[in-house]
N, C-alpha and C positions, 0 to 999 in steps of 0.2 A: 766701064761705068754703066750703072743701069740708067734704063729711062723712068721718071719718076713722074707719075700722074696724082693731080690733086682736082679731084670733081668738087663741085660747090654743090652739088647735091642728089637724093638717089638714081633718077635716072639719069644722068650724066656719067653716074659712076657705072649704070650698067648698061650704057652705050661703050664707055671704053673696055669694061670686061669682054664684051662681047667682041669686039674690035679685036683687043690683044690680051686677051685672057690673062691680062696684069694680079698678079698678085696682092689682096686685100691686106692693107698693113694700117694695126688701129696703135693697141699700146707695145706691139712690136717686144714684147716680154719672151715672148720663144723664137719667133719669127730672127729676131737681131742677134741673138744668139746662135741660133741654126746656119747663120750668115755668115759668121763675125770668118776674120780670116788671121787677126793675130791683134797685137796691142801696136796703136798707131794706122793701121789698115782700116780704109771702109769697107764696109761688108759689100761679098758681093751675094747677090740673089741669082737664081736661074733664070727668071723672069721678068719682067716690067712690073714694077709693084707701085700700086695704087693707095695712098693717105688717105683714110675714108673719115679720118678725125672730127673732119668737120660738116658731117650727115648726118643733123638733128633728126631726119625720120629714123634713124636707130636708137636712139637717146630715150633713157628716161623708164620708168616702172609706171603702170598704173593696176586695178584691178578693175575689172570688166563687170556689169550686169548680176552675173550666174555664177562670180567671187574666182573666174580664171584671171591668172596672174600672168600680167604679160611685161617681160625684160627687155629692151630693147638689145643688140646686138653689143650695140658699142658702151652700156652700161658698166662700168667701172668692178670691181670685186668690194671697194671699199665703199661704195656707195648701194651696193647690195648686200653689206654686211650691215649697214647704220638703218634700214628700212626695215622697219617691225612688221608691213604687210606680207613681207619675203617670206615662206615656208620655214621653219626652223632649218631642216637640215641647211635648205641653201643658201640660207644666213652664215650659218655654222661656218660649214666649207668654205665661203665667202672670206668670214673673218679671221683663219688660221690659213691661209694662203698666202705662202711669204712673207716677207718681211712689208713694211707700210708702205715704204714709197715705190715696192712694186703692187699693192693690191690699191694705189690711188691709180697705176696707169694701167694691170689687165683688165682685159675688156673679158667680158661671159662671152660671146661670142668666140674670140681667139682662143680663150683654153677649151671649145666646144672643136673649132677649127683645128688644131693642133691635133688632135685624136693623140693624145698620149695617153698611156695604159697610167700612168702617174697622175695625170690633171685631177685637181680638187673638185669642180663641179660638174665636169658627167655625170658622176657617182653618185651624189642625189637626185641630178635632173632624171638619171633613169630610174632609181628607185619611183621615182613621182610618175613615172611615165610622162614627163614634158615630149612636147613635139619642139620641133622648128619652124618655123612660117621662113622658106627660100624664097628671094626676090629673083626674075629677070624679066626681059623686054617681053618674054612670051607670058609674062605672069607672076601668081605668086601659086606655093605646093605645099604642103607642109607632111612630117615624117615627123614619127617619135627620134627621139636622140639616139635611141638604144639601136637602132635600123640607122641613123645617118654615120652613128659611127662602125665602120666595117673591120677594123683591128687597128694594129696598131700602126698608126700616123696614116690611115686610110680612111676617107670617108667617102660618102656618095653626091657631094659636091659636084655639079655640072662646070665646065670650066665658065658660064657665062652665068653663074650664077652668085648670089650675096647672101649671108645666113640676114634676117631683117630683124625675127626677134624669137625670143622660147616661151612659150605658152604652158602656163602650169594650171591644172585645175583641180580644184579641192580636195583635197579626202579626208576623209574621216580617220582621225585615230586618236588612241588617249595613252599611248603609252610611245616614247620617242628615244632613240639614241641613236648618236653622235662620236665615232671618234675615232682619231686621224693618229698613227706613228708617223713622227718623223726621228731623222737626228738631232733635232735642236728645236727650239723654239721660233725663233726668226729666222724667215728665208728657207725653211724647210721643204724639201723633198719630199712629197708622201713616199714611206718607203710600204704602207700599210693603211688601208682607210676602210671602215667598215659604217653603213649607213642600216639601219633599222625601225619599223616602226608597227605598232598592231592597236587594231580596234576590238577593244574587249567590250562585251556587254553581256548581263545576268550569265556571267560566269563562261560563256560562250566567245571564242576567237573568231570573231567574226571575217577579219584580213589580218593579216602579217605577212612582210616586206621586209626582205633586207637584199644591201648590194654590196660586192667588195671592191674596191678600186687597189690597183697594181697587184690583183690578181691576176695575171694575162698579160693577152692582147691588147682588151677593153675590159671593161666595168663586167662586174660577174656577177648576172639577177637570173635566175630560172623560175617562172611560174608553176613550175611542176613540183617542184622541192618546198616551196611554199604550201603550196596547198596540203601539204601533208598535217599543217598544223590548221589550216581553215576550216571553221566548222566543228572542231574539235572544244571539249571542255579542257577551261584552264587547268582541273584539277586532274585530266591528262598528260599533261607536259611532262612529268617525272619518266613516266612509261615510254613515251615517244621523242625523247627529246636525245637520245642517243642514233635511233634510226633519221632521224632530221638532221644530227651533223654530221654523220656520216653523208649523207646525202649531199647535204650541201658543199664537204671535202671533194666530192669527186665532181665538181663543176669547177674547182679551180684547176688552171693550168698549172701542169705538174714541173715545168720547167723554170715558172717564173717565182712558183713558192715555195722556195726551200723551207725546212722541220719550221723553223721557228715562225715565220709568217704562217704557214695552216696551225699549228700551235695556238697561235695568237687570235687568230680569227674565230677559232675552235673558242677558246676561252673568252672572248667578246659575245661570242654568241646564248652561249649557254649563262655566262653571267644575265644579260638580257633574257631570257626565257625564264630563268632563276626566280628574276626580280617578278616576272608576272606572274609565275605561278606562288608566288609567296605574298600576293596583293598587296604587292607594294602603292604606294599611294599615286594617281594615275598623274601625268606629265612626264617631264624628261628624266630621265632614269642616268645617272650621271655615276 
């Protein structure tokens, strides 16, 4: 049987982390799974795992001063899908993550903790370049997402440490897309997710952004593949828009994407570039 710690609030919980380096368990959506040992069985866990359920300093969305968006850890997927200050993509991802009564109990933090090469919102948070703000007794640190997560189901988590909350901060862009395969509609696995976005102005690309989730390891963004279109005129893109996917083919792992995923991605992409070099009308591109 595990030992089961329940803190009434942050630094309680990161006196016991630090103590027995318990295990954080919020809406326990992969966590109790990862556990489970059969039907009728309680799960067992490797560790002493800690209820952090009820640590309002995690709780809750606001926006800051200078329009950065900050998520609390233990914020809900369905309560970050229903917030219109939330970025579109991480609404998006938000709102097509499983079935309801599991995006009323993941928490952003635990599908950030989870490092699955599948989880729904890495995948934006790193297109956006969010950080993490880490809690422990020695402090707080913060790290983009795309650095905390190190592959798959690894991250750079300290064991006496608490993700506290994700900090987004603005960008600019007027052209947006979105959008997740699964097998089904509810309760879906991403088996495919591709995030996108660019700022055009007098006919100039000024940034474009895009990332693949269950491409990999982790989330699959390169700055260098990017920039091939930054900078560039829109009415470029026909010319250049074969050497950009190819480019961007050889950053996914070749293991994890069989034809029809680099296929797919390949034809997300290029629809999306399609659309901007044909000035389509600026917003989400659906």
């Amino acid at each position: 049987m595990n030992t089961c710690y329940i803190p009434e609030n942050l630094t309680e919980a990161l006196e016991i982390r630090r103590k027995t380096h318990a295990l954080p368990l919020a809406g326990g959506t992969d966590l109790m799974v990862q556990a489970k040992q059969g039907i009728g069985i309680n799960p067992v866990f490797k560790s002493p795992i800690m209820i952090i359920t009820g640590l309002d300093e995690l709780k809750g969305i606001r926006v800051e001063d200078d329009g950065t968006l900050v998520i609390g850890a233990l914020t809900t997927s369905a309560e970050i899908a229903a917030d219109e200050r939330v970025f579109y993509h991480i609404r998006t991802a938000a709102s097509q993550m499983g079935a309801i009564s599991l995006r009323n109990t993941a928490t952003i933090g635990g599908n950030i903790a989870n490092a699955s090469p599948k989880g729904d919102l890495p995948q934006p948070l790193i297109l956006l370049d969010a950080t993490l703000t880490l809690a422990s007794l020695d402090g707080e640190r913060e790290m983009k997402v795309d650095d905390f997560i190190t592959g798959a189901k690894k991250t750079a988590l300290n064991d006496d440490e608490i993700i506290k909350e994700i900090r987004v901060k603005p960008v600019e862009a007027n052209y947006l897309f979105y959008h997740k395969i699964g097998t089904r509609k509810a309760n879906a696995i991403s088996k495919l997710s591709l995030s996108a976005m660019a700022n055009v102005k007098d006919g100039l690309i000024l940034d474009f952004r895009a990332s693949s989730g269950a491409a990999g390891d982790k989330v699959k963004r390169k700055r260098e593949v990017e920039e091939m279109l930054i900078g560039k005129a829109v009415s470029d893109i026909p010319s250049l828009k074969d050497g950009f996917l190819t480019a961007w083919n050889g950053i996914l792992s070749p293991h994890a994407m069989p034809t029809y995923r680099r296929e797919s991605t390949k034809r997300m992409l290029s629809y999306f570039l399609d659309k901007i070099s044909e000035g389509a009308e600026l917003g989400i591109i659906s």
